[in-house]
C-alpha positions in Angstrom: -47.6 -86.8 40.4 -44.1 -87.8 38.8 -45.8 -85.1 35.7 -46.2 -82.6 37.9 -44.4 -79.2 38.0 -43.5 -79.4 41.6 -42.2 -82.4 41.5 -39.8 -81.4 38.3 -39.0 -78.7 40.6 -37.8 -80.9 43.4 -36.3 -83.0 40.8 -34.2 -80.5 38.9 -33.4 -79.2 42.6 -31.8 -82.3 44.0 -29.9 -82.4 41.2 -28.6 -79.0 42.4 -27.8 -80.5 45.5 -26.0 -83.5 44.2 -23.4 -81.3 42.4 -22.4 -80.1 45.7 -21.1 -84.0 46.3 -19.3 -84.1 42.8 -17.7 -80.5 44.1 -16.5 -83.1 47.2 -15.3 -86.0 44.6 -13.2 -83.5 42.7 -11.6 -81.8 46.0 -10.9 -85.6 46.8 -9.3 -86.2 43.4 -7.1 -83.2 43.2 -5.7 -84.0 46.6 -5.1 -87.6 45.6 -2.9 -86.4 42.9 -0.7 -83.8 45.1 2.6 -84.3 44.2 4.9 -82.6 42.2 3.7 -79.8 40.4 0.2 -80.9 42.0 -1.0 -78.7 45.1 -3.1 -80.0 47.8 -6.0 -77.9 47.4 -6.2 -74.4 49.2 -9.3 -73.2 51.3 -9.7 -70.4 48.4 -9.4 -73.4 45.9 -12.2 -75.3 47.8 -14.6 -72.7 47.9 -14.1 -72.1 44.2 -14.9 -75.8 44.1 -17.8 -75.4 45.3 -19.6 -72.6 43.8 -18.4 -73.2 40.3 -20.2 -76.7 41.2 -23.0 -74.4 42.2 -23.1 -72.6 39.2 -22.6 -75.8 36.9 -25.3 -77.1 38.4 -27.8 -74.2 37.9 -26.8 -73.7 34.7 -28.6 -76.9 34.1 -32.5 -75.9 35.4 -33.4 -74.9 32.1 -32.4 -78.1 30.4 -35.2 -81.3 30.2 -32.5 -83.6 30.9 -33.9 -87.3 32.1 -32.9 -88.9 35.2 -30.2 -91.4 33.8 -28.5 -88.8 32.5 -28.4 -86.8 35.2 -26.9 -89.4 37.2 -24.0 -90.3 34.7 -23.4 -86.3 34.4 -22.5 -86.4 38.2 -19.1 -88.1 37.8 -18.3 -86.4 34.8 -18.6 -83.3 36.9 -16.3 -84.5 39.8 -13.3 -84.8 36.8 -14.2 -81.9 34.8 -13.8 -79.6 38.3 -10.7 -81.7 38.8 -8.6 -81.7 35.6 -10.1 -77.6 34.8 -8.3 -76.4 38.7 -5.6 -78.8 38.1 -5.1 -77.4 34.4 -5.3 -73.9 35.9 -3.0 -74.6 38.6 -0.1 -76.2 36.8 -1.0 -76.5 33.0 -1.5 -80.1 33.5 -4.2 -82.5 33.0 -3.6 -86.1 34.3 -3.9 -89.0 32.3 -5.4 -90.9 35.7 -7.9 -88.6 34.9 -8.4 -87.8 31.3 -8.1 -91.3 30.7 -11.6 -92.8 33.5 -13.5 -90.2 31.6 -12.8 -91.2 28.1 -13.6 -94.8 29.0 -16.3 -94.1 30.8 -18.3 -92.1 28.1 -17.5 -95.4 25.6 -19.3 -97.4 27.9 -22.0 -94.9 28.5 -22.6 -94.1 25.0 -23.0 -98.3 24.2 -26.6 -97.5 25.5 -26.8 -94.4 23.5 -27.3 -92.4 26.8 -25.9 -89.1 25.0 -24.6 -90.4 21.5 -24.8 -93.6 20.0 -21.6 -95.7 20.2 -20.3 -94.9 16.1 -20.4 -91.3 17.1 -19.2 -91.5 20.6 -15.8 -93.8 18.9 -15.5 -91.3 16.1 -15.5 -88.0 18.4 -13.0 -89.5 20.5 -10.6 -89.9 17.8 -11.9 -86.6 15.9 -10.7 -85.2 19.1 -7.6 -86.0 19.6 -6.7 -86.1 15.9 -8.0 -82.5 15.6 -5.7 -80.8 17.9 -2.4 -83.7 17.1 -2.6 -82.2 13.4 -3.0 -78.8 14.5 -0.1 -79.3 17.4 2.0 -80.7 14.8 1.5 -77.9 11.9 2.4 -75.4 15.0 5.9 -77.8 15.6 6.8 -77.5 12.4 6.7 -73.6 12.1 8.1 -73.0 15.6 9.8 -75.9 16.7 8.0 -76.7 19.8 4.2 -77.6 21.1 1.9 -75.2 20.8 -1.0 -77.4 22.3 -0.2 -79.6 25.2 -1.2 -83.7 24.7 -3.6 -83.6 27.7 -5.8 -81.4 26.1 -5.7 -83.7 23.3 -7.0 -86.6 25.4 -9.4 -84.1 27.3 -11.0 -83.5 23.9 -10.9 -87.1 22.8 -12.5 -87.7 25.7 -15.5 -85.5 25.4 -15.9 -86.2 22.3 -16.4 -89.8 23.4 -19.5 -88.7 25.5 -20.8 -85.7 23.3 -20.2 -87.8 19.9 -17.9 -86.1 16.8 -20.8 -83.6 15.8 -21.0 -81.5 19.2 -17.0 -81.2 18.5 -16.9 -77.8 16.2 -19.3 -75.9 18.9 -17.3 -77.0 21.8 -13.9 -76.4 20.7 -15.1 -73.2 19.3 -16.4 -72.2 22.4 -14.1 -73.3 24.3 -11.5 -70.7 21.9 -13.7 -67.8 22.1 -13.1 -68.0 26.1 -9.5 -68.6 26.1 -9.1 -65.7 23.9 -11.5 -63.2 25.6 -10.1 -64.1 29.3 -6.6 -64.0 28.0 -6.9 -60.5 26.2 -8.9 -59.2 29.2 -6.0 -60.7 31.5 -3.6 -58.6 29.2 -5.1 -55.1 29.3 -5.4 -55.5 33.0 -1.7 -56.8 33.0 -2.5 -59.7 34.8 -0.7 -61.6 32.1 0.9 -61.5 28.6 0.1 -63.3 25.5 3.1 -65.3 25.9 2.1 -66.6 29.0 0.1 -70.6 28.5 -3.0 -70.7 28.1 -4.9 -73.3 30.6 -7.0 -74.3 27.5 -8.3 -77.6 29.0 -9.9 -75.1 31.7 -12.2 -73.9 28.9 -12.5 -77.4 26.9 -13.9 -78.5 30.9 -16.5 -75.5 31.3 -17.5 -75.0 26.9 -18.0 -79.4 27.3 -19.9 -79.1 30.4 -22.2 -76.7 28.3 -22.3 -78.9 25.4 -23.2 -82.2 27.5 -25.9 -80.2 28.6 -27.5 -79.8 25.5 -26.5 -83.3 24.3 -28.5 -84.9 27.5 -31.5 -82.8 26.7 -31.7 -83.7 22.8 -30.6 -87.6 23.9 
């Protein structure tokens, strides 16, 4: 019964279905954190909410992932929908955010759920290191930040649930998109290359991806 294909149908479908309640958890956290440069978030932004949680929760059917990791990716959802509108909104990414979801995948990743704990430890300070040296190389050329520090904790902190070796594919990734939207943006003169680049949105959707593929292999 539990082997069956309609039953890994049903099963891959709930999961569907309980993205829809991280979409909820993130509108709930971005509101939470309203202040300052911090909207309350908009109808459109709600809707958003909840079809990118659509989407990031179809975009997982053709993975094998096993229940327990289904379950821990739920909440990793809520903040990754948080901190990428928040990022987009305002070019900020909250520490009362970044910092629950580098903790959490620590703990996680004791029981090996998606690396084991030695990789989990060493991705989360391959991340932040990664983007502090390269940060600091930019500084020193041109005398101000080039990469902002909550997309080095963002990255520490999927590098704490993805482990250290998932880090060159994600951050790669996670590039290619910035660069692609951001020139697109350009010749449609929706932006310039000046203009900052919301690059923890794209370290939120190219680690989403990743974690994917970690659960699966885990």
């Amino acid at each position: 019964m539990l082997d069956s294909p309609q039953f890994d149908l049903w099963y891959r479908g709930l999961f569907i279905l309980a993205m829809l309640l991280s979409a909820a958890a993130a509108i709930r956290l971005i509101d939470s954190l309203s202040q300052g440069p911090i909207s309350p978030p908009s109808p459109q932004t709600t809707r958003w909410i909840w079809l990118i949680a659509l989407g990031a929760g179809l975009a997982a059917l053709p993975f094998g992932i096993p229940l327990p990791q289904r379950v821990l990716l739920l909440p990793v959802a809520a903040l990754l929908l948080a901190l990428a509108f928040i990022d987009w909104q305002c070019r900020l990414l909250p520490d009362r955010l970044t910092q629950p979801l580098l903790w959490a995948g620590l703990l996680v990743n004791q029981q090996g759920y998606f690396a084991s704990l030695t990789e989990a430890v060493t991705g989360a300070t391959a991340g932040y290191l990664s983007l502090w040296l390269i940060n600091a190389a930019y500084r020193r050329r041109h005398e101000t930040d080039g990469i902002g520090q909550g997309d080095f904790k963002l990255l520490a902190a999927l590098g704490a649930w993805t482990g250290w070796a998932a880090l060159p594919v994600l951050v790669t990734v996670a590039a290619a998109a910035g660069l692609c939207t951001t020139a697109a943006a350009c010749l449609l003169r929706k932006t310039d290359w000046h203009s900052p680049l919301p690059f923890g949105l794209y370290l939120a959707v190219s680690g989403w991806w990743v974690l994917l593929s970690t659960a699966e292999i885990g």
